[in-house]
ROTIVEX-728753 format. One line per 8 residues: number of its first residue (from 1); for each residue x, y, z of N, C-alpha, C, O. Coordinates in Angstrom, 3 decimals. Example, Ala and Ser with C-alpha at 12.3 -4.5 7.8 and 13.67 -1.06 7.14 Angstrom:
BEGIN
1	13.190/-5.690/7.800/12.300/-4.500/7.800/13.200/-3.300/7.800/14.236/-3.319/8.465  12.850/-2.250/7.080/13.670/-1.060/7.140/12.900/0.030/7.870/13.409/1.138/8.039
//
This chain:
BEGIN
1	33.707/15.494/47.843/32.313/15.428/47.425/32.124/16.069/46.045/31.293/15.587/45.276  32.915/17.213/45.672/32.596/17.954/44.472/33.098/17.270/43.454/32.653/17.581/42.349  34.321/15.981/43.528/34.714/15.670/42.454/33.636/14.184/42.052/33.407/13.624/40.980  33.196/13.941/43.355/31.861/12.654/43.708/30.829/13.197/42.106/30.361/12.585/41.147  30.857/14.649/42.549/29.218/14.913/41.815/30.194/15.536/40.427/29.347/15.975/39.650  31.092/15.673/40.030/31.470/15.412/38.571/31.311/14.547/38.264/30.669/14.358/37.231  31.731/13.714/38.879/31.617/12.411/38.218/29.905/11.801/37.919/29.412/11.183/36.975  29.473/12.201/38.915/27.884/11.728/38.695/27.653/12.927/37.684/27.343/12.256/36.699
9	27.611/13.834/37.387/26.574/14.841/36.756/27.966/15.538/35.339/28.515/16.636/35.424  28.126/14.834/34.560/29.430/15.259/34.139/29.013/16.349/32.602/28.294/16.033/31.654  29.459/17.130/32.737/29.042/18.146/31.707/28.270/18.200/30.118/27.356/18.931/29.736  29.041/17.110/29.373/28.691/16.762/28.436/27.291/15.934/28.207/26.829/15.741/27.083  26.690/15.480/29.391/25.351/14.620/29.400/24.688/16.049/30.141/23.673/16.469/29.584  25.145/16.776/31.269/23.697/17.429/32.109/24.112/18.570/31.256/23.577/18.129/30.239  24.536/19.467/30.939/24.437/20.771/30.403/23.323/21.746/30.408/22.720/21.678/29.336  22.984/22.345/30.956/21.537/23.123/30.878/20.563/21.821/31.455/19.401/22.221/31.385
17	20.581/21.027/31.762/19.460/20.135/32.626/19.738/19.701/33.985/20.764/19.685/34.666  18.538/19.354/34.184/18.168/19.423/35.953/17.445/18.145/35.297/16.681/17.848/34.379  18.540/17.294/36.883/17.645/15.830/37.059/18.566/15.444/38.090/19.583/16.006/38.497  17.764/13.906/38.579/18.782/13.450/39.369/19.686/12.980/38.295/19.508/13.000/37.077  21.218/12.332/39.349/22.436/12.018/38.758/22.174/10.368/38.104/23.020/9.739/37.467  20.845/9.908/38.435/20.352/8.325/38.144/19.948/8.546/36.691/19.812/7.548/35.982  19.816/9.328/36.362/19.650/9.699/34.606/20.725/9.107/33.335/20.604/8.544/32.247  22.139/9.756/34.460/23.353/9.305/33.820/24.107/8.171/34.040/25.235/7.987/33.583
25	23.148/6.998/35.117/23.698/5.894/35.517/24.415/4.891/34.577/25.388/4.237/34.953  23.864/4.802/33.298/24.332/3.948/32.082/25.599/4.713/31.445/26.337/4.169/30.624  25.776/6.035/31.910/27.011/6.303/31.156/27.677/6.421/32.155/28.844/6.423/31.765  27.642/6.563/33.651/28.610/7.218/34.241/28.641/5.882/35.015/29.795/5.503/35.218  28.066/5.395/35.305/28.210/3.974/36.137/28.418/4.140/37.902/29.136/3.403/38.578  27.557/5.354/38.451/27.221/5.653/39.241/25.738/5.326/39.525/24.863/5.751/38.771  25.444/4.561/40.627/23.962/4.661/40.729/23.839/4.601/42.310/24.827/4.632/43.044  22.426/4.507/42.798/22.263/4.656/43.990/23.242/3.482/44.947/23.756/3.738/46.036
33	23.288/2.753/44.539/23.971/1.873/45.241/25.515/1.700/45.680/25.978/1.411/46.783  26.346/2.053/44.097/27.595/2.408/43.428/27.916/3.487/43.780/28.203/4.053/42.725  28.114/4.394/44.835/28.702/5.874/44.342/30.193/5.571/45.020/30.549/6.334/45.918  30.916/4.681/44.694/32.410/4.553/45.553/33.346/5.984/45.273/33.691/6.216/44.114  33.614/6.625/46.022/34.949/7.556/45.937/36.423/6.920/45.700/37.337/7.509/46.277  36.662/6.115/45.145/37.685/5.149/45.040/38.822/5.797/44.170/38.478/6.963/44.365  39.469/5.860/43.691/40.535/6.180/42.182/39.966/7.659/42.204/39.804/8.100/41.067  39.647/8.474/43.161/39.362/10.095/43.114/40.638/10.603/43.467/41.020/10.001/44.471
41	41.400/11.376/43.120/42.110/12.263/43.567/41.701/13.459/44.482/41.090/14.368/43.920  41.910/13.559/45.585/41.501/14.645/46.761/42.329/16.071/46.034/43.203/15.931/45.178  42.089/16.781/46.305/42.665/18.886/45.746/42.932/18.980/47.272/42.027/19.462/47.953  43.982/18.606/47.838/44.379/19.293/49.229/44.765/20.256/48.858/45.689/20.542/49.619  44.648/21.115/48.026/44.893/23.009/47.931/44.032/23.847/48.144/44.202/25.059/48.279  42.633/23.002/48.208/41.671/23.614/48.742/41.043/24.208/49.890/39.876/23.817/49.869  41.267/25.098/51.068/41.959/25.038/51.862/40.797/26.328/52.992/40.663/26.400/54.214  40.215/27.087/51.934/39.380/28.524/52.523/37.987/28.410/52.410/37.601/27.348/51.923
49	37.222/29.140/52.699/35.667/28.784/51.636/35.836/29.227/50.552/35.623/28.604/49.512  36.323/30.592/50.646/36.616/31.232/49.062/36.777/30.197/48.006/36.090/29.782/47.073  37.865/29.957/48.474/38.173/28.391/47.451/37.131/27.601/46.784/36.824/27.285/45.635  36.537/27.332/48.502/35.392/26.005/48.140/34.003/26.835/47.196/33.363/26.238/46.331  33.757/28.231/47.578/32.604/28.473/46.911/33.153/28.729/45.304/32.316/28.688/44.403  34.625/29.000/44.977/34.852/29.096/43.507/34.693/28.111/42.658/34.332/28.191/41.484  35.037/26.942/43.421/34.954/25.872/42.718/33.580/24.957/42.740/33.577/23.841/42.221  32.445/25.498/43.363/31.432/24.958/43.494/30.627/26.210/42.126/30.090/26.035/41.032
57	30.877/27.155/42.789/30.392/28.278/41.249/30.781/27.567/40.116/29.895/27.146/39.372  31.894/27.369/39.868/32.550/26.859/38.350/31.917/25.557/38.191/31.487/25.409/37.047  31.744/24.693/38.864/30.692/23.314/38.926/29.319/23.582/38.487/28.836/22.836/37.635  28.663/24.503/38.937/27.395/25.098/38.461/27.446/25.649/36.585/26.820/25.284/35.590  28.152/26.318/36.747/28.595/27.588/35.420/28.590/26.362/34.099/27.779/26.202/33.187  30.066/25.483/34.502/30.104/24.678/33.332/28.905/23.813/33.211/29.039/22.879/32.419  27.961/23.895/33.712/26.979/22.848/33.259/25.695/23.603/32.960/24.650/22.975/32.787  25.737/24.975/32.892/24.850/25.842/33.110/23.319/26.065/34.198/22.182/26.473/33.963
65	23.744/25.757/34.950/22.598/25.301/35.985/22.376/26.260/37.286/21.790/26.086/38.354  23.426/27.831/36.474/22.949/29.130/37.243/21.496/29.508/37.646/20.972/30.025/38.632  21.054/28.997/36.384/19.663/29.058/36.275/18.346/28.657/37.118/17.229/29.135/37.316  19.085/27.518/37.507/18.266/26.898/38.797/18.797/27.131/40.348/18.379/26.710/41.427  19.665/27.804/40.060/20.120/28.306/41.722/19.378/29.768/42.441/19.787/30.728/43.093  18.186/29.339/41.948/17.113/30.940/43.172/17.294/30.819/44.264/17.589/29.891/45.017  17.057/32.065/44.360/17.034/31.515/46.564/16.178/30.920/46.691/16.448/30.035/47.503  14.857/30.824/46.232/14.079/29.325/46.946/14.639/28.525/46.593/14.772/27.656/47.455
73	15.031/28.342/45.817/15.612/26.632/45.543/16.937/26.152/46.423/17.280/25.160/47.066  17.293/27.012/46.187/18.802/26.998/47.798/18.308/27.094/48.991/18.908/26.716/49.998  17.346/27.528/48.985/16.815/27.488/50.611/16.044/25.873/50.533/16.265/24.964/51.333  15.433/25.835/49.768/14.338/24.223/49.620/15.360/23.269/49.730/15.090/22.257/50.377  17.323/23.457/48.861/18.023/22.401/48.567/18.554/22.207/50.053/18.915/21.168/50.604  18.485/23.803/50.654/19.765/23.521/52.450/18.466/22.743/53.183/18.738/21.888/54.025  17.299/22.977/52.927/16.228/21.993/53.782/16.095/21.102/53.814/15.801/20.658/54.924  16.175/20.311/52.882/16.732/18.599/52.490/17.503/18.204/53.258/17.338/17.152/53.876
81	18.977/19.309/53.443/20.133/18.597/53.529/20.171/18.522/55.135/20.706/17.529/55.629  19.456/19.843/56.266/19.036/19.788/57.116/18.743/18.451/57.640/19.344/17.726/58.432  17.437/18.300/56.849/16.816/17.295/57.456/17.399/16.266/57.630/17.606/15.690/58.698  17.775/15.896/56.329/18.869/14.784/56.714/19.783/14.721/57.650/20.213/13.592/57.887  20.287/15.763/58.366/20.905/15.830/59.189/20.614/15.917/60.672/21.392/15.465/61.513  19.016/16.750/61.086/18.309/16.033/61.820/18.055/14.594/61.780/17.654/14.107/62.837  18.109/14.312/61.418/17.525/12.865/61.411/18.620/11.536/62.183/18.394/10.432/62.680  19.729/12.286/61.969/20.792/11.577/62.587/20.361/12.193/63.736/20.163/11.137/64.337
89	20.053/13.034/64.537/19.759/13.010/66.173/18.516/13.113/66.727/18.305/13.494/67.878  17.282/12.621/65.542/15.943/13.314/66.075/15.593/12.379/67.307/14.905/12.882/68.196  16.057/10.903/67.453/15.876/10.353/68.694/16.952/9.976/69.730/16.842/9.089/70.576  18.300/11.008/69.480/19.325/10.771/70.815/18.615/11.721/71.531/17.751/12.490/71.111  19.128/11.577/72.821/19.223/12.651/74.372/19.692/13.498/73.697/19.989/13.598/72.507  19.764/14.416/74.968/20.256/15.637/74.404/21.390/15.778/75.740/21.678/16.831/76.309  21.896/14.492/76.031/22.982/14.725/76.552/23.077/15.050/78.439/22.836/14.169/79.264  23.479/16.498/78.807/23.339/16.691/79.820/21.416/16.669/80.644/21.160/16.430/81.824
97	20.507/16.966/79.642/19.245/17.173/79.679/18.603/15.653/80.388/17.803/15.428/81.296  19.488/14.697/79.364/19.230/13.322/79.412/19.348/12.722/80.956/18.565/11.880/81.397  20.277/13.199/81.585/20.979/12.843/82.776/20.220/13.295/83.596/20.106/12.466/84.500  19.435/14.454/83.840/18.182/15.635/84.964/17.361/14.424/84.699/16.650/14.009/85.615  17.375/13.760/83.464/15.819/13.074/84.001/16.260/11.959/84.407/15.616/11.463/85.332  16.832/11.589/84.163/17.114/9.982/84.433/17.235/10.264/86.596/16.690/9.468/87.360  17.862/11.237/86.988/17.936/11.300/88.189/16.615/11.762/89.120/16.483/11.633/90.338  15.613/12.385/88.079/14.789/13.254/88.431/13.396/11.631/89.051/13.570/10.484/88.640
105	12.509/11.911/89.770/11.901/10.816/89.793/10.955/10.343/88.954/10.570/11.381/88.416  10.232/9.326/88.417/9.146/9.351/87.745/7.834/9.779/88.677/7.813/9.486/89.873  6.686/10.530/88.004/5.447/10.747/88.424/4.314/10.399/88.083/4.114/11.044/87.053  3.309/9.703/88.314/2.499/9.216/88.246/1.364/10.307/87.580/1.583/11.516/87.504  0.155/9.672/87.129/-0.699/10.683/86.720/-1.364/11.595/87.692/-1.656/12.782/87.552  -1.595/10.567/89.003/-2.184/11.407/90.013/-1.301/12.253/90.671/-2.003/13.062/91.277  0.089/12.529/90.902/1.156/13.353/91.287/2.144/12.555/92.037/3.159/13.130/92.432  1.945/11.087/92.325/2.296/10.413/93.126/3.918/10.046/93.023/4.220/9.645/91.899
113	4.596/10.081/93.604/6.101/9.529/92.963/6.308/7.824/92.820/5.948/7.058/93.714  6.857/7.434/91.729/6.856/6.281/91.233/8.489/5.463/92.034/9.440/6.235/92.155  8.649/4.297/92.413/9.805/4.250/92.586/10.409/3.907/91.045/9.708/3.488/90.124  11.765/4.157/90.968/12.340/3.679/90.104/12.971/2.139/90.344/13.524/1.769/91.380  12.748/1.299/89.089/13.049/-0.582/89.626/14.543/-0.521/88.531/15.263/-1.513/88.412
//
């Protein structure tokens, strides 16, 4: 993913700016549609978080965009990413929960038990 967003946000165009990566679509030839990971080379040396947070620091640094990393804004950016991630289960079961009801009977408004068809 980190070498994904070099490639979208590449130093010499974002430097000290904040935008989306659709800014640099005409030079980088990434756009919403296009983002293939294709001809990327993977860093299998990467291996700890340590690792992963050095090289996500140094991703920030060279483009200067320390600046925009407040804690609200890291908290506002992990809320996004949340959500998005709710969203992949906001309408599955919840699994074992799913199963109590399905066995459990239906009830009517007046208290009545419903058969199940």
């Amino acid at each position: 993913k980190i070498e994904l967003n070099g490639r979208k946000y590449p130093v010499h165009l974002c430097k000290g700016k904040s935008g989306k990566y659709t800014k640099y679509s005409t030079q980088t030839g990434i756009t919403k549609d296009n983002q293939s990971t294709d001809n990327t080379a993977t860093d299998l040396s990467i291996t700890t978080v340590e690792q992963v947070t050095d090289v996500i620091r140094k991703f920030a640094t060279d483009r200067t965009w320390s600046k925009y990393h407040t804690p609200r804004n890291i908290v506002l950016a992990l809320l996004g990413e949340v959500g998005e991630l709710a969203e992949l289960f906001q309408w599955r079961g919840d699994g074992e929960e799913e199963d109590k009801q399905q066995q459990q009977p239906e009830t009517s408004i007046d208290g009545e038990e419903d058969e199940k068809k």
